[in-house]
C-alpha positions as CSV (number, residue, x, y, z in Angstrom):
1,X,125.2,85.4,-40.8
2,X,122.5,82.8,-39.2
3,X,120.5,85.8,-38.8
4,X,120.6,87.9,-41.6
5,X,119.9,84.6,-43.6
6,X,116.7,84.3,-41.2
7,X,115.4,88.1,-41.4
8,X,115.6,87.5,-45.1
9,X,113.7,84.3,-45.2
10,X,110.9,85.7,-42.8
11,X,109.9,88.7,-44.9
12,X,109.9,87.2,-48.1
13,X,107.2,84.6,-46.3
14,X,105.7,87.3,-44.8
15,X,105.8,89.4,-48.2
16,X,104.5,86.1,-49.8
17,X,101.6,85.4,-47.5
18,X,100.2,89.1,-47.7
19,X,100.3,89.2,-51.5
20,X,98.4,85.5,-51.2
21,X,95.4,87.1,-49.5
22,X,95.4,90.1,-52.2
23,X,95.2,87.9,-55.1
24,X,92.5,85.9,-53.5
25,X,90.5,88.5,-52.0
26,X,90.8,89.5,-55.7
27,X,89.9,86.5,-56.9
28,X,87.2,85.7,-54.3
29,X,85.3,89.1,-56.0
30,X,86.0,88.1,-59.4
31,X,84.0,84.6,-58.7
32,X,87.5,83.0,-60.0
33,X,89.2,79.8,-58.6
34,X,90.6,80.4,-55.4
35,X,94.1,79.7,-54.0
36,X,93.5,76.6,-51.1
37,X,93.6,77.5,-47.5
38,X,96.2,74.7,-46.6
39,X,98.6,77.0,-48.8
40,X,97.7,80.2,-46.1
41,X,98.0,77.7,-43.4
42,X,101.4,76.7,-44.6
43,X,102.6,80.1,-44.7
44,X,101.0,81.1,-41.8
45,X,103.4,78.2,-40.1
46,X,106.6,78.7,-42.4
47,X,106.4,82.0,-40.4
48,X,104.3,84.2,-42.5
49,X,101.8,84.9,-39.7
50,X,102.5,88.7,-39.8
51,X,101.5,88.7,-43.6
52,X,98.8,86.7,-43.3
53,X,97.3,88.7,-40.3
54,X,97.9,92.0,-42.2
55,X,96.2,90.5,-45.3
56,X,93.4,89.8,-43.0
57,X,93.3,93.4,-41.8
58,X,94.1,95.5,-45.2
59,X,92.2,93.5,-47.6
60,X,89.4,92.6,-44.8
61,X,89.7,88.8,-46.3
62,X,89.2,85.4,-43.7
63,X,88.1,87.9,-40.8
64,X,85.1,86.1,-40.6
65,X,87.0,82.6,-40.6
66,X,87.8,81.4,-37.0
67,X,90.7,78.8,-38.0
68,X,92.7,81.9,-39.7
69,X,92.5,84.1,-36.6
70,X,93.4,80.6,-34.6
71,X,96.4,79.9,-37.5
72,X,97.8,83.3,-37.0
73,X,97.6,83.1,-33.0
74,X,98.9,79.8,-33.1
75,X,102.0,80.2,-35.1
76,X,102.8,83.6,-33.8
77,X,103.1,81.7,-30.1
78,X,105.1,79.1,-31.7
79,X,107.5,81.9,-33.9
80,X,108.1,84.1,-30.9
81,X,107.7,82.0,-27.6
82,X,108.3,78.1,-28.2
83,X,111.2,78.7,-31.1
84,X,113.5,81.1,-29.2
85,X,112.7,79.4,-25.7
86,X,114.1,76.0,-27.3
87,X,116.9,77.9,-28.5
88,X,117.7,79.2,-25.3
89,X,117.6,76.0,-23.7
90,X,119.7,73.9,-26.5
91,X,122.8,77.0,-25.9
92,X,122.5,76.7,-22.4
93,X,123.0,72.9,-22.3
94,X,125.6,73.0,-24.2
């Protein structure tokens, strides 16, 4: 249940964060207002790393920007490393 509940929440970030960087590579063409980085950030940390990286790579928007590629590296250490090595550790003490 934990983790169907989890695979859900992780692609609908992950859906989220790669339709962000469409509608601002859009919007970044169209001279328009632009959506804030902290909200990429945010996602990027929520766990929509994958999104934001393929947003990045599809819609060749931030490539340029050093803090996203650091954002996505980052997170994705923290998502698949540090998360599931805490886990490990808080079942085995138990």
């Amino acid at each position: 249940m934990v983790i169907n509940v989890l695979v859900i929440y992780l692609a609908a970030v992950n859906i989220a964060a790669y339709f962000l960087m469409k509608i601002d590579k859009k919007r970044a063409k169209n001279k328009e207002w632009r959506i804030e980085e902290i909200l990429f950030f945010s996602f990027c940390f929520m766990g929509g790393f994958i999104g934001i990286h393929l947003g990045m790579v599809h819609f060749r928007h931030k490539t340029k920007n050093w803090r996203f590629h650091a954002a996505v590296m980052l997170s994705a250490v923290l998502f698949i490393v540090i998360l599931p090595v805490v886990f490990l550790i808080r079942i085995n003490s138990h």
